[in-house]
Each structure stands twice: as C-alpha cells, then as structure tokens.
TISEZA-591974 format. One record per residue (C-alpha): residue in three letters; x, y, z. Coordinates in steps of 0.02 Angstrom, whole numbers. Each point is the difference from the previous one (the first is absolute). Layout:
<code: ala | u: X | v: Y | w: Z>
...
END
This chain:
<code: unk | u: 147 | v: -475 | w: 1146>
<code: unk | u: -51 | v: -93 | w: -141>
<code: unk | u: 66 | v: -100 | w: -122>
<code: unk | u: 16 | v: 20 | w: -183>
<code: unk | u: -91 | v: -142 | w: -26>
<code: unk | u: -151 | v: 2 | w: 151>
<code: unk | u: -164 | v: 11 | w: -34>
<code: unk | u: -92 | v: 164 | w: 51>
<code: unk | u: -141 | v: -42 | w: 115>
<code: unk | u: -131 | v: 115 | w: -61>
<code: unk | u: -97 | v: 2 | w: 142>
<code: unk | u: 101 | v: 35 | w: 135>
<code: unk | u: 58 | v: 169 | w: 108>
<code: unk | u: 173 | v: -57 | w: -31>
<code: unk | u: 103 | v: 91 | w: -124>
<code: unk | u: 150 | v: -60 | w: -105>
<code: unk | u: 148 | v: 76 | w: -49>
<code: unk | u: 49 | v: -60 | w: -181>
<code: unk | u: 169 | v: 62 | w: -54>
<code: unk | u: 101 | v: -60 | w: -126>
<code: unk | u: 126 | v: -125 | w: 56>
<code: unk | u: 121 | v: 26 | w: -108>
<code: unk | u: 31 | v: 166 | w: 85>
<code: unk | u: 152 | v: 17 | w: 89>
<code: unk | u: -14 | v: -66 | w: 187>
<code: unk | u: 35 | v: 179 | w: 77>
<code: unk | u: -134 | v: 98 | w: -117>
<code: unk | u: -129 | v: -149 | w: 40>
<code: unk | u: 30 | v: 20 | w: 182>
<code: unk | u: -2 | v: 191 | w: -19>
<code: unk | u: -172 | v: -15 | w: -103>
<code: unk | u: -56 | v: -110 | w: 107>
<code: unk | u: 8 | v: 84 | w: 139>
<code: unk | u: -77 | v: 162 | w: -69>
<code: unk | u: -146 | v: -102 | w: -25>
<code: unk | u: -18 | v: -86 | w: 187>
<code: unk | u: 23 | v: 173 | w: 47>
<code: unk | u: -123 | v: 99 | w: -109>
<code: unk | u: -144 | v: -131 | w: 60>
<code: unk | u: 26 | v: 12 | w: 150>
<code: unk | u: -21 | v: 190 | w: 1>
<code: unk | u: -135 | v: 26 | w: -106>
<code: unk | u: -98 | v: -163 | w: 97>
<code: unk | u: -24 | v: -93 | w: -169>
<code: unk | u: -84 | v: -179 | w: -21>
<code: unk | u: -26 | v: -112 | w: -149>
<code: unk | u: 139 | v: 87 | w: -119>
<code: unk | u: 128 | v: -46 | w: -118>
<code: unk | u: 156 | v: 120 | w: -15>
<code: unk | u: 82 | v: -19 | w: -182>
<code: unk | u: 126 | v: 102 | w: -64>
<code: unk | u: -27 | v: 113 | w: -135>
<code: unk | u: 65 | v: -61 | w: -155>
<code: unk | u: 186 | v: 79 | w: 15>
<code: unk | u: 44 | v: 53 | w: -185>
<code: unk | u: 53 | v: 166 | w: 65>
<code: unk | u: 52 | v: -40 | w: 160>
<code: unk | u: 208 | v: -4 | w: 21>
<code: unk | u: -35 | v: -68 | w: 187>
<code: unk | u: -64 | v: -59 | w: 141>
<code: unk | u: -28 | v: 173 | w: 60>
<code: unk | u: -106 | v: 57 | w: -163>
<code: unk | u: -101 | v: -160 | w: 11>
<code: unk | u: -197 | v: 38 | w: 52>
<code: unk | u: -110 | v: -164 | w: 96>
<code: unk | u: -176 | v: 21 | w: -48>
<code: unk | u: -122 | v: -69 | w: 127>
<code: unk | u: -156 | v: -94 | w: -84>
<code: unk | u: -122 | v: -46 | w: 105>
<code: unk | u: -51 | v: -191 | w: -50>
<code: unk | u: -204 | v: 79 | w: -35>
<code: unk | u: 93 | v: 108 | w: -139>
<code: unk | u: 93 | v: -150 | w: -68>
<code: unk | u: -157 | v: -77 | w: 7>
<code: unk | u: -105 | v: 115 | w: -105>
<code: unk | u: 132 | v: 14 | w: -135>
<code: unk | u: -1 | v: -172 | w: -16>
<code: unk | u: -193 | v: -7 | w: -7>
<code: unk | u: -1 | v: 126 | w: -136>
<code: unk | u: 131 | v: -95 | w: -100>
<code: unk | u: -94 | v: -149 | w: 19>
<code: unk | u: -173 | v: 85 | w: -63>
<code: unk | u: 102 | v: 84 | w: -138>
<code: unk | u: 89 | v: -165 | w: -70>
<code: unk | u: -128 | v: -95 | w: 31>
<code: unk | u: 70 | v: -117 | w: 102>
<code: unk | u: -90 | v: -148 | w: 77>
<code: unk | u: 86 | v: -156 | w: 110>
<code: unk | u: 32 | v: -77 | w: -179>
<code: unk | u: 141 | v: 118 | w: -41>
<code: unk | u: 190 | v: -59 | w: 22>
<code: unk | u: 112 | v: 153 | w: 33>
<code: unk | u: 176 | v: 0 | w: -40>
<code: unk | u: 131 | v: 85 | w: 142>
<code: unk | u: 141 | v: 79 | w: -63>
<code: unk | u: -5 | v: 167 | w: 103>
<code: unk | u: 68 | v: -9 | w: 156>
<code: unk | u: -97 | v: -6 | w: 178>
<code: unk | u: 71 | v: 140 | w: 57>
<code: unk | u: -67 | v: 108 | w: -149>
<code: unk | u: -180 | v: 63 | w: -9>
<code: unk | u: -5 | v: -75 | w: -161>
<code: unk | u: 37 | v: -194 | w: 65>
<code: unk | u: -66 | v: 36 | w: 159>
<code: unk | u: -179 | v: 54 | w: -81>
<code: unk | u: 19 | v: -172 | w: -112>
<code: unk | u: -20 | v: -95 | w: 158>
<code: unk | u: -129 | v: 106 | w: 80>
<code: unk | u: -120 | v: -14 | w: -159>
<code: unk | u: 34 | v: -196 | w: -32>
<code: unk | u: -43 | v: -23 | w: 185>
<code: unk | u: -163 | v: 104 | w: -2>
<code: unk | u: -51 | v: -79 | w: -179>
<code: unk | u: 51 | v: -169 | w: 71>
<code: unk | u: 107 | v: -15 | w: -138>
<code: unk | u: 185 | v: -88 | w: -28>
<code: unk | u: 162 | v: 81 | w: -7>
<code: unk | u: 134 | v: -76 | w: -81>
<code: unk | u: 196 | v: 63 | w: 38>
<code: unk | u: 87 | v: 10 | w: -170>
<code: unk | u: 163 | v: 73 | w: 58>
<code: unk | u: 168 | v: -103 | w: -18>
<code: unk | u: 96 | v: 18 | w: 159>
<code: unk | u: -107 | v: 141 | w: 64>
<code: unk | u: 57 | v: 95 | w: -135>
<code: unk | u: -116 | v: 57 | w: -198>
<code: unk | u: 74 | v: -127 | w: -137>
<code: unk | u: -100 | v: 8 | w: -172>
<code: unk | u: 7 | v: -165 | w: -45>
<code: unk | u: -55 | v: -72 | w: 192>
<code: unk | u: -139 | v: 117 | w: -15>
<code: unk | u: -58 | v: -65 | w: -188>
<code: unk | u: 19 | v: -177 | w: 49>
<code: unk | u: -101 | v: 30 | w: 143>
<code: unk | u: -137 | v: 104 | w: -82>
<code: unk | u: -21 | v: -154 | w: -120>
<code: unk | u: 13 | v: -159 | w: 141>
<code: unk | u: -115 | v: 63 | w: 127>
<code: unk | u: -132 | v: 83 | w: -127>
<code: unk | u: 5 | v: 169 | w: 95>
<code: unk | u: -135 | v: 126 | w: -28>
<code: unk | u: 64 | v: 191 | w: 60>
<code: unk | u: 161 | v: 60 | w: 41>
<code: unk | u: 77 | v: 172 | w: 24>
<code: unk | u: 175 | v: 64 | w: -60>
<code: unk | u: 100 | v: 165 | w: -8>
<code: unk | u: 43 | v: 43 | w: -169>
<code: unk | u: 181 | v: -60 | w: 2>
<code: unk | u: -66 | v: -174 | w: 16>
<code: unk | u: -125 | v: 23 | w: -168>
<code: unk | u: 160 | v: 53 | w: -65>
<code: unk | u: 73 | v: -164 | w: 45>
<code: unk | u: -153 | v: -103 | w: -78>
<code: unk | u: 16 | v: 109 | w: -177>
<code: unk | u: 174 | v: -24 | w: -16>
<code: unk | u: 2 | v: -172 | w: 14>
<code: unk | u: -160 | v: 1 | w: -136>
<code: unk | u: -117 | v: -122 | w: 133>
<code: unk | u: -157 | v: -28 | w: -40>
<code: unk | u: -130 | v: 48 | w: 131>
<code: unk | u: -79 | v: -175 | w: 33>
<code: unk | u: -198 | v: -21 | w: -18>
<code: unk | u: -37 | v: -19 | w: 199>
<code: unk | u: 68 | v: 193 | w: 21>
<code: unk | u: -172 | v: 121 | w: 7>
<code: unk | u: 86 | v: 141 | w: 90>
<code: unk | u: 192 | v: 76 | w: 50>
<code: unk | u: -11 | v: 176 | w: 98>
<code: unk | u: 159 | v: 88 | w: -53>
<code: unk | u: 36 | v: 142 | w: 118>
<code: unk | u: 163 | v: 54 | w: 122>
<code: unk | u: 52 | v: 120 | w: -140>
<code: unk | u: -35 | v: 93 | w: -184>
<code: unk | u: -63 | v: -151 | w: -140>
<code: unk | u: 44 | v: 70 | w: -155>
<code: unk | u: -132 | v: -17 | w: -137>
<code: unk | u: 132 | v: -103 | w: -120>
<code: unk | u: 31 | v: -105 | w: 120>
<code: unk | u: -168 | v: -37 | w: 34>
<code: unk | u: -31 | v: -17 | w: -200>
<code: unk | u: 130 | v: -123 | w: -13>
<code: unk | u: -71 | v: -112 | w: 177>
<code: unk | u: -178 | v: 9 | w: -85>
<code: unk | u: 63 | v: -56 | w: -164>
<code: unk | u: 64 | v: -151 | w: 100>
<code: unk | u: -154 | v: -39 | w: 57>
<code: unk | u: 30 | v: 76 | w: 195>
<code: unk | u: -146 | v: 50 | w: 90>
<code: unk | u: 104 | v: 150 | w: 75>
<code: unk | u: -128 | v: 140 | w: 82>
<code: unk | u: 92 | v: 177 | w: 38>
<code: unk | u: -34 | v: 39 | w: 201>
<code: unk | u: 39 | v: 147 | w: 104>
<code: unk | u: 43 | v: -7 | w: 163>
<code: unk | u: 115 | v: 20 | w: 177>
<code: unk | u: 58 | v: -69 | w: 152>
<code: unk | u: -92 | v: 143 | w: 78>
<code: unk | u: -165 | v: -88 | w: -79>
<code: unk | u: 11 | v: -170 | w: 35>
<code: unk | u: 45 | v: -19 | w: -172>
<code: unk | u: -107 | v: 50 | w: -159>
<code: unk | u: -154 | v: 131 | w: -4>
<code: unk | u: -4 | v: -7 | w: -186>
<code: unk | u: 14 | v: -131 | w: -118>
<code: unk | u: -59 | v: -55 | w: -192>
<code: unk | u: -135 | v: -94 | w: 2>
<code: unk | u: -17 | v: -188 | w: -61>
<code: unk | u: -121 | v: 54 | w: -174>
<code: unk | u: 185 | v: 108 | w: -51>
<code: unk | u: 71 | v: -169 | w: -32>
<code: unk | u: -116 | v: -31 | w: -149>
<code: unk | u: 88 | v: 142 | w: -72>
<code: unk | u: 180 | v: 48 | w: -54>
<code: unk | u: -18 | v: 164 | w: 40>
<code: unk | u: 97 | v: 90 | w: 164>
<code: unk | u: -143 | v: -7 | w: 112>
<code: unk | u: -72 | v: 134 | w: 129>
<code: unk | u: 28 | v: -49 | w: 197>
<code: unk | u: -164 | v: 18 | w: 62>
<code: unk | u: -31 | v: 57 | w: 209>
<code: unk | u: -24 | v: -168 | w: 79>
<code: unk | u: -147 | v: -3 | w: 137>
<code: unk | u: 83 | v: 50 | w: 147>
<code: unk | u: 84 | v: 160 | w: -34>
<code: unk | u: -29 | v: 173 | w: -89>
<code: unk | u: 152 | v: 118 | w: -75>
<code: unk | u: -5 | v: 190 | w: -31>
<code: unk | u: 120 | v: 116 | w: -66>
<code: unk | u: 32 | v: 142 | w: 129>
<code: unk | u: 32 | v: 195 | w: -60>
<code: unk | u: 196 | v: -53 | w: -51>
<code: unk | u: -28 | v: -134 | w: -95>
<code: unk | u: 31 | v: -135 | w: 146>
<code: unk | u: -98 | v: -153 | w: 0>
<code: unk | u: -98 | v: -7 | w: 148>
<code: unk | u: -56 | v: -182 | w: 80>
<code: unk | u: -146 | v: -39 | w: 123>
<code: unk | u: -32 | v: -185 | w: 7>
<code: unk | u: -50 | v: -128 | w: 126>
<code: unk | u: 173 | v: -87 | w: -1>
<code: unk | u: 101 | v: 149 | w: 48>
<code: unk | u: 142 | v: -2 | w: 107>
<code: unk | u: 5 | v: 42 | w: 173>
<code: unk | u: 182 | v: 105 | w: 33>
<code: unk | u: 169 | v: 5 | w: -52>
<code: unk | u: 164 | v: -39 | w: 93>
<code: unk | u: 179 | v: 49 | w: 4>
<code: unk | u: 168 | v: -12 | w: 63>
<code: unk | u: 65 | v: 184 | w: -25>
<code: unk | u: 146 | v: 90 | w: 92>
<code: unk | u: -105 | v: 65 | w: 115>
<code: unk | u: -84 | v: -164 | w: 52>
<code: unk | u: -155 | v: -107 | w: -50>
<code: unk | u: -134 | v: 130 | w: -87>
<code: unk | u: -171 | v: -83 | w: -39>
<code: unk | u: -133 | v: 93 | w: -77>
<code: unk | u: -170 | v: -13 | w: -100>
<code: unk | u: 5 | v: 123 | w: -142>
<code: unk | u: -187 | v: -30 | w: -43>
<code: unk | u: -126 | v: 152 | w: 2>
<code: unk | u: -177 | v: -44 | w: 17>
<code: unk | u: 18 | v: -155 | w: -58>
<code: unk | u: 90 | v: 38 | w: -182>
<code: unk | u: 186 | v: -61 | w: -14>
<code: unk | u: 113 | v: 127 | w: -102>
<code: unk | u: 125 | v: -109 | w: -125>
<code: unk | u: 144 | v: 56 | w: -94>
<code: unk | u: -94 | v: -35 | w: -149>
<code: unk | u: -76 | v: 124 | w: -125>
<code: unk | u: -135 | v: -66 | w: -100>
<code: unk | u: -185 | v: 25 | w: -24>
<code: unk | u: -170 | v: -101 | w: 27>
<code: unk | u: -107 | v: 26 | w: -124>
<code: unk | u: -178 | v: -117 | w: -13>
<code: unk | u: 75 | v: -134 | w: 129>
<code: unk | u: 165 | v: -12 | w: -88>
<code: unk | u: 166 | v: 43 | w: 51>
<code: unk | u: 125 | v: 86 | w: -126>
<code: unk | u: 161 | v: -8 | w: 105>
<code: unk | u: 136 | v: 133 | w: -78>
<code: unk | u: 156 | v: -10 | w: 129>
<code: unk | u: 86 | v: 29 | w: 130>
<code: unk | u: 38 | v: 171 | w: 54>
<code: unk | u: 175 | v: -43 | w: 25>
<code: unk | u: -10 | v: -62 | w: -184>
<code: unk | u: -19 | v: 195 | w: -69>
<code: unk | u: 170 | v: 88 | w: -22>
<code: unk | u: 71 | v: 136 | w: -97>
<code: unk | u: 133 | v: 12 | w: -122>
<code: unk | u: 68 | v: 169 | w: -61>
<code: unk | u: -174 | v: 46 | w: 75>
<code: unk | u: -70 | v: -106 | w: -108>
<code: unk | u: -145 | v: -109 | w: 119>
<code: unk | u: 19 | v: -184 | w: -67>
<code: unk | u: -73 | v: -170 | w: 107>
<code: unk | u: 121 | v: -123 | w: 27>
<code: unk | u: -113 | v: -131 | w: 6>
<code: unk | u: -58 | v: 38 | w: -163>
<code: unk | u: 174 | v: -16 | w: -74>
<code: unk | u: 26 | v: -161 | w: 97>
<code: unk | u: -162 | v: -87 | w: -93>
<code: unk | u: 77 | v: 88 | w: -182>
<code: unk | u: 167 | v: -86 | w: 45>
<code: unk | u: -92 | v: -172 | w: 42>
<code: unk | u: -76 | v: 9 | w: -136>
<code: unk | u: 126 | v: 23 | w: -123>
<code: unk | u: 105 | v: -145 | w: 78>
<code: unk | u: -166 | v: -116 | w: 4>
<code: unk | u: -16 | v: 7 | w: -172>
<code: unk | u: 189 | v: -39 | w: -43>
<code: unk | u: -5 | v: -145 | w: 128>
<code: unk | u: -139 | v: -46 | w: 129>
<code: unk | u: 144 | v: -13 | w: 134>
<code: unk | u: 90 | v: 152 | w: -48>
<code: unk | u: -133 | v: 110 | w: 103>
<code: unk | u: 92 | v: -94 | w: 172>
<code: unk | u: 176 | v: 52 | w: -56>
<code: unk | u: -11 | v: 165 | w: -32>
<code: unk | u: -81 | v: 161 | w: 112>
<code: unk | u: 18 | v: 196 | w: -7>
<code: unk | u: 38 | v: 115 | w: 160>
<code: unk | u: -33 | v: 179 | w: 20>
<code: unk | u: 190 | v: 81 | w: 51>
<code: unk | u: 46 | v: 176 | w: 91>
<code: unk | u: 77 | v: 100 | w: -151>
<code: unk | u: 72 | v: 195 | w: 56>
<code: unk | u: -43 | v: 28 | w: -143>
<code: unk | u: -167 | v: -46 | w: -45>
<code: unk | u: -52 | v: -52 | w: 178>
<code: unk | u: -43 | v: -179 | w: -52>
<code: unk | u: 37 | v: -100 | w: -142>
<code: unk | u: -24 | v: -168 | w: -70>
<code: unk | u: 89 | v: -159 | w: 12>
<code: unk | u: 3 | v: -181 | w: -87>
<code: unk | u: 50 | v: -129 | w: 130>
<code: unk | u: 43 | v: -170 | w: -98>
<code: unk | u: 27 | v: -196 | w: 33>
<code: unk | u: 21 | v: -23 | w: -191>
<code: unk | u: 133 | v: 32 | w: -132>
<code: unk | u: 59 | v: 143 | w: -90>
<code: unk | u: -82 | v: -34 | w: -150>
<code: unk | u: -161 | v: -73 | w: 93>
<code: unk | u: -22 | v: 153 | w: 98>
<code: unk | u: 57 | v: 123 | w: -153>
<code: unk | u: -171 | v: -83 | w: -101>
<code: unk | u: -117 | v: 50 | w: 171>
<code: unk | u: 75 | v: 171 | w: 27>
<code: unk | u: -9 | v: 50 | w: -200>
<code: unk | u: -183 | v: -92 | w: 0>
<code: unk | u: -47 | v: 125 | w: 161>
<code: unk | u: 89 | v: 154 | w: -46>
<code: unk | u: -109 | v: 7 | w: -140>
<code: unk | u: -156 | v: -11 | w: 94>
<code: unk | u: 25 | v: 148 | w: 110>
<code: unk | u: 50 | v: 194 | w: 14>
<code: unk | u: 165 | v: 48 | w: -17>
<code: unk | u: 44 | v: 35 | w: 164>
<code: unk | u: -77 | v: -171 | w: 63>
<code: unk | u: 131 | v: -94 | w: -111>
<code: unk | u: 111 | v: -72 | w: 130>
<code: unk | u: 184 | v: 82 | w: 27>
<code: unk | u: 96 | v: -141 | w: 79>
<code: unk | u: 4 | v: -210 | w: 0>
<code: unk | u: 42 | v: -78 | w: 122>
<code: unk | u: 55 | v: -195 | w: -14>
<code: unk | u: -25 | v: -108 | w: 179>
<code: unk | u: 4 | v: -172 | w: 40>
<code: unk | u: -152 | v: -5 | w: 117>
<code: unk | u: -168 | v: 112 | w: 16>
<code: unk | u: -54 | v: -30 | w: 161>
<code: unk | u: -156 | v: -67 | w: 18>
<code: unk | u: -129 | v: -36 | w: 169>
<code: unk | u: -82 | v: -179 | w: 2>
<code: unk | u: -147 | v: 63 | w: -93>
<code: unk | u: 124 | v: 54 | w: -150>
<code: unk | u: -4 | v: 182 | w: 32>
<code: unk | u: 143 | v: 113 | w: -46>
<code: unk | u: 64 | v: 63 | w: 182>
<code: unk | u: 50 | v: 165 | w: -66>
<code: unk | u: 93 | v: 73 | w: 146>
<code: unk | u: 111 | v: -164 | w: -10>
<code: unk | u: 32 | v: 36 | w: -181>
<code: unk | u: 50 | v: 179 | w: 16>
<code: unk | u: 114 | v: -45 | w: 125>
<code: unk | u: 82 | v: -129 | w: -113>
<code: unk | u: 28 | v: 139 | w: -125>
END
C-alpha cells in the first residue's frame, strides 16, 4: 500500500494504491481491498488506482478506483510539460493532494522536466496565506488550483507575484468573473479541462492567452483528441486513458473498461470545434421545471456570480440545489452560510438574471457545506443535511 506521501516509482511493474487517508479506517480497508483484488484479476502491472473525485458519491459503495497505468500518467505529464513549457528551471507549487490526479500529475511532470516541487500546504491541509507566502519565498514558477482556491487568492486581494508564468485551474466550472477579477490581479490563471479518467487535463489555454484579459479558448493538448458523439456526449480518445473501473457494489467487486475502440464516453456535453473544447455540462446538470428544461450548472455560475460581485468570498458561502417538487417535479433552492440580509442581496441580484420559474422557491440557512479536500461541494452530503 502506499503512503500519502511516497514517491511513485515510474518505472516499475509495481502499482500503488493512493487513497485518501483521511477516509475512515473501514472504507480505506474496504477500498483497499477492492483494489488488491481487481489487480489481481485483471493481471495488471505498473498502475495507480485513485479514486474518482467523490462529489456525488454518499459512500464507500458509490465510490469508483480508476486504474492508470504509470505510461498514461506519463504522457499526460509530457503533454503538460510541452504545453507549459516547462523546462528543469520551473519551481512547482503542491497544493493538490497525492492522491488526486491533479497533485499526483504535479509530481509526475516536475520529475520528467527535472523540475522542483515545492509543498505549500499548512498541516497537509490548502491555507491562502501559506500558499502566498510560499509563492513569494521560494520564487515558484507554475502551479495548479481548483477554483475554490482562486477564490481564496481574490478575496484576500493578493497580488500574483512576478516569478508566477502559469496556474492550470481545473477540478471544476471557472467562472469567467472570477477569472476577470484573478487576471486583474495579475494571476496567470489558464482554464483546463480534464478527469481522473485522463490522467488529468486534455485541454487547456494556452500560455499567449495570458497576454490577454479575455476568457481564453482551451486548446486539445498533444496527446489526446475529443469528439462529440450523435447525443451531444463528449467523446475522449487519448494516450493517457484509463485502463478499468472498480467497485464495491452489493453484489460484490464489479470492474469494467467502458472504452469502445479506443474513445472514452464522459458525462460531459460539449463540442470540439478547430482543436478547442466548448464544454456545456453535465447531463445530470439538465432538469425540468414545470417542463420547463433549465441546466443547473448554469444557474450555479449565475448565482456565483452575483455573490462574486457583492463580495469575492460570498461565492464559497452560498450554493443552489435542484429539489423533488410534486408539483413541478424539481425546483430550485438557495442553500446559505451567510445572513439574512447577505443572502436576501444574492438571491434578489440572481432572481433577476433568470426565468421565472428558475427563481429559487426555498432558502435554506446551514452552518456547514460540506466540502472534499479539493473544495468541492459533496452534494449527496448536503442533501442529506437538508
């Protein structure tokens, strides 16, 4: 098994098993094993298993292991590389963890670009502040970040410091205010697409978008190609593909490889037009109201947005969840962290943004949106807690 914090031997025909230790013992043990076992059956040798990212999963039993072998870590990290430009003169910063594609591919490209990498979390955990002060001591060059932690950096007003040429921002939508307001701060933040299932991005911005302002286009990086299949369904065939699923389900461990000549169905709609992806959502994202077809995900970003430009940390505190409704089938909620008045601003702001029947019906007023270590709302959690 390995450790949180071991090195993956790139080379070998071992394979690792990188879970997140913070899970509780039994689920790690149960994971775990569904890995050992998986391997074993399907006689596999120089892979990683990582768990899928677990923002919809409400257990151990919903959670999917994706088996990379270490030649498709390998060429997402070469493709990175070639994309940013990156040379053994570039200091990366660590704030995703190992067991994430995302921190996981850090290390991978720093050790084939014979490049540093720099830990800038504070007891293994993202702190703002650690990260700025670390940014500006050890003069680091790239870095990568979901975009709850740009959020972090533009609501604290930090400066990006002169040594940063590149951040990927990926793990989840980057709203183009957001971005407006990092640039404006001077961060070189580049909009990326990507998956566990991928070894991390296929599409990114490239580094010429940075002498602009503008939302930039994420661009195919070298390794992989993306078509749109007859239901809209962004398709994926790339050299850094994942091998097979795995899962604990009722009926035992299931492992599978959903891949079909090569191309990798996602949840994803979106098209590829000249060698540029134009992601659109999730299917899960599309609902109806009344029988009126909205996308969740859409109101999400108009929410955001709103609350971004009352307060650059308001977009943290506050969310919006699709509900069952007899009535209308689904409807739409405000979930808040923040005041009456605070949230009565954001709601008025959105409601006058959308349709009618997207306005939301209820607010509800928590003490805690749960979150996974990347900063990703675990929906299934929430729900529950409502």
């Amino acid at each position: 098994m390995a450790s949180a914090q071991k090195k993956l031997d790139l080379h070998s025909d071992n394979n690792e098993i990188l879970l997140n230790p913070r899970l509780p013992q039994e689920d790690f043990e149960a994971l775990h094993s569904l890995a050992l076992s998986v391997q074993n059956e399907r006689k596999l040798k120089g892979h990683v298993w990582i768990a899928t990212s677990g923002s919809t999963a409400d257990s151990v039993a919903r959670t999917k292991l994706v088996a990379l072998s270490k030649k498709a870590l390998m060429s997402s990290a070469s493709a990175v590389n070639l994309h940013l430009q990156s040379t053994s003169q570039d200091v990366w910063t660590q704030v995703l963890p190992h067991f994430h594609v995302g921190g996981l591919g850090i290390e991978v490209r720093a050790e084939l670009a014979g490049a540093k990498v720099i830990s800038a979390l504070k007891d293994g955990r993202w702190d703002a502040h650690h990260y700025y002060s670390i940014l500006k001591s050890e003069k680091c060059t790239l870095s990568a970040l979901v975009p709850t932690q740009v959020y972090d950096l533009v609501a604290h007003s930090y400066q990006a410091p002169s040594t940063l040429r590149a951040i990927v921002v990926g793990g989840g939508a980057f709203e183009v205010e957001l971005f407006k307001k990092a640039r404006s701060l001077g961060w070189p933040v580049l909009p990326s697409y990507g998956m566990t299932e991928t070894a991390s991005q296929i599409a990114t911005a490239n580094l010429d978008s940075l002498k602009s302002d503008e939302f930039p286009d994420m661009g195919l990086l070298s390794h992989a190609t993306a078509r749109t299949n007859e239901n809209g369904y962004l398709e994926v065939q790339a050299d850094s593909l994942f091998t097979c699923y795995a899962q604990n389900t009722q009926g035992g461990t299931r492992s599978w490889d959903p891949k079909v000549e090569g191309w990798f169905t996602t949840e994803d709609r979106g098209q590829v037009l000249d060698g540029v992806l134009h992601v659109q959502g999730r299917s899960k994202d599309y609902i109806k109201i009344g029988g009126e077809g909205t996308n969740v995900a859409h109101l999400r970003s108009v929410l955001e947005n709103c609350a971004l430009a009352l307060n650059p940390s308001f977009p943290l505190k506050v969310t919006l969840l699709d509900m069952p409704s007899e009535r209308l089938g689904c409807e739409i909620h405000i979930v808040s962290l923040l005041s009456e008045a605070e949230t009565d601003n954001i709601v008025k702001a959105y409601s006058d943004k959308v349709l009618p029947f997207e306005k939301p019906r209820r607010v509800h007023y928590v003490k805690n949106i749960p979150r996974s270590d990347l900063g990703k709302i675990l929906w299934a959690q929430l729900r529950s807690l409502l």
